[in-house]
C-alpha positions in Angstrom: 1.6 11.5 18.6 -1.4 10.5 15.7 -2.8 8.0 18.5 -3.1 11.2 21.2 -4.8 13.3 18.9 -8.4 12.8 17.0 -8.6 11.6 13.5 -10.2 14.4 11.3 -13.7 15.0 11.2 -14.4 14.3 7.5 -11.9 12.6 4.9 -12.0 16.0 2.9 -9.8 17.3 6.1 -7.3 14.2 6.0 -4.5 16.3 4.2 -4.9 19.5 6.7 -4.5 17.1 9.3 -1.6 15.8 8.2 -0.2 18.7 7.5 -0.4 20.2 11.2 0.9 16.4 12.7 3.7 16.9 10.3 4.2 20.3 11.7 3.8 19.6 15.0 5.9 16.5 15.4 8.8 17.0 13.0 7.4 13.9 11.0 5.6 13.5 7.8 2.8 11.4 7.9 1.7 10.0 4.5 -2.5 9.2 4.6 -2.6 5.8 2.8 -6.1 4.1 2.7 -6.7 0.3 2.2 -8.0 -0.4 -1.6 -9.6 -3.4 0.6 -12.5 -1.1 1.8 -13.7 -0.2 -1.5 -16.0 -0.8 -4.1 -14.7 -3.4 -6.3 -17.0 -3.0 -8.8 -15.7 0.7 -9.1 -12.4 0.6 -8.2 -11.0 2.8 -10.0 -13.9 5.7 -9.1 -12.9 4.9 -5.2 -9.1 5.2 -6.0 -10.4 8.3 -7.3 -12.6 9.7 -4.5 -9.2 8.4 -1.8 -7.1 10.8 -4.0 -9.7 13.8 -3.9 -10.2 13.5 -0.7 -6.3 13.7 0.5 -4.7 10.3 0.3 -0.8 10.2 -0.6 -0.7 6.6 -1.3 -3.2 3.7 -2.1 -2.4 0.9 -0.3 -3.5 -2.6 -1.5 -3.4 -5.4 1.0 -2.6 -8.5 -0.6 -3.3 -11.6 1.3 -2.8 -15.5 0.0 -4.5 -17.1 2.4 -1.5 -19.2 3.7 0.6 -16.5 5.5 -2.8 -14.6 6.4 -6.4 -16.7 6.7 -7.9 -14.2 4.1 -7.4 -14.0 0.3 -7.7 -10.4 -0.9 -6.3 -8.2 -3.9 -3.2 -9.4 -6.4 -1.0 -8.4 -8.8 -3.9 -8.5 -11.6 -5.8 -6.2 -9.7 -3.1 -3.3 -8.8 -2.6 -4.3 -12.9 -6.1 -3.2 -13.7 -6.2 -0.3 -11.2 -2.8 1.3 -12.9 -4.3 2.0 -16.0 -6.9 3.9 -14.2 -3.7 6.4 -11.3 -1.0 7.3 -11.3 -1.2 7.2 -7.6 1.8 5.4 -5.4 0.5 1.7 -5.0 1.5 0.6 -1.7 1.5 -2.8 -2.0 1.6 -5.0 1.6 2.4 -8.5 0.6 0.8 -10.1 3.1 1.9 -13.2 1.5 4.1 -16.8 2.4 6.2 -17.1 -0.6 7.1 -13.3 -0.8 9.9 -13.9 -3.5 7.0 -15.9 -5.8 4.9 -12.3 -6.5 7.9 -9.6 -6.9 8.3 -9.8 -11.0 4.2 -10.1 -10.9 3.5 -7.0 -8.8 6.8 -5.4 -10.3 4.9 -5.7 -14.0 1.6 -5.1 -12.9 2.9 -1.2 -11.9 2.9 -1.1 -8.2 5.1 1.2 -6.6 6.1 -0.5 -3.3 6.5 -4.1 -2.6 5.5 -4.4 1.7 7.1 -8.0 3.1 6.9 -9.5 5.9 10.7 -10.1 7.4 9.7 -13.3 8.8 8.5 -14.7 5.7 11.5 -15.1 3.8 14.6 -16.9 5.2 16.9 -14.6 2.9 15.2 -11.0 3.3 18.6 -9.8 2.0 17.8 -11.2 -1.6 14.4 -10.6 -1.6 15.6 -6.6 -1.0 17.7 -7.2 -4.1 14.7 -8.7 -6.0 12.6 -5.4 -4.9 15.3 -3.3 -5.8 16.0 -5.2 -9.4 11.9 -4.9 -10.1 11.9 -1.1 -9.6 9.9 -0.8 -6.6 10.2 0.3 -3.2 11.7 -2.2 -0.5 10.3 -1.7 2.9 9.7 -4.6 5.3 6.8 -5.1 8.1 7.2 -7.4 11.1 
C-alpha cells in the first residue's frame, strides 16, 4: 500500500501520514530514518530534528565491511547517541559475525538488535542471545 501512495510532502507531515496509511490499511507503520544520513558531527541535534519531525524509531545501520562492502556506525556510537534519546534505536546489524556485537550493542543501550538470518548458522541461539541482552529480536533476509 506505502509504495502506491506518495510519500508526504515535508518530513513535518511524516506522522499524519502515517497515521491515515495506518487507518487505511489496518497496519501500523512505524517512520524510522537511517542515523546514516545525518550529521555526524551533530548527531545528537539530527536525532533530535528525526524525533520533531515524526520519527518512531531511529534506525542505525551498522555495517562491518565483511557481510556488507561499507563500514558504518557501531556499538560506540548508538553508546554516545543514548546519552543524548530516549528514542527506540533500531539497530540493523548488517554484520558477518552477528553473535560477536550482541553484549556490545546490548550495553551500549540500543533497543533492537536487526540480523541477517543467513548470517548465523544457529539463528535459534542468536534469538536467545537477543533475548538474554534485553533487546528486541527481529531478523532481515
Amino acid at each position: 500500500l506505502a509504495a502506491r501512495t506518495p510519500a508526504p510532502p515535508a518530513a513535518a507531515a511524516a506522522a499524519a501520514w502515517s497515521r491515515a496509511m495506518a487507518s487505511a490499511s489496518g497496519l501500523a507503520p512505524i517512520i524510522a530514518p537511517s542515523m546514516l544520513s545525518s550529521d555526524f558531527a551533530d548527531l545528537a541535534k539530527e536525532a533530535q530534528r528525526m524525533i520533531d519531525s515524526g520519527a518512531d524509531w531511529l534506525h542505525m545501520d551498522v555495517m562491518d565491511g565483511h557481510f556488507v562492502p561499507n563500514i558504518t556506525l557501531g556499538a560506540p556510537i548508538v553508546k554516545a547517541l543514548r546519552k543524548h534519546t530516549d528514542a527506540f534505536l533500531d539497530c540493523h546489524c548488517m554484520v558477518s559475525e552477528p553473535g560477536k556485537w550482541v553484549k556490545d550493542f546490548g550495553e551500549a543501550g540500543a533497543s533492537q538488535y536487526t540480523f541477517h538470518i543467513e548470517a548465523t548458522d544457529d539463528p535459534g541461539a542468536l534469538i536467545d542471545a537477543i533475548e538474554a541482552a534485553r533487546l528486541k529480536t527481529p531478523g532481515a533476509l
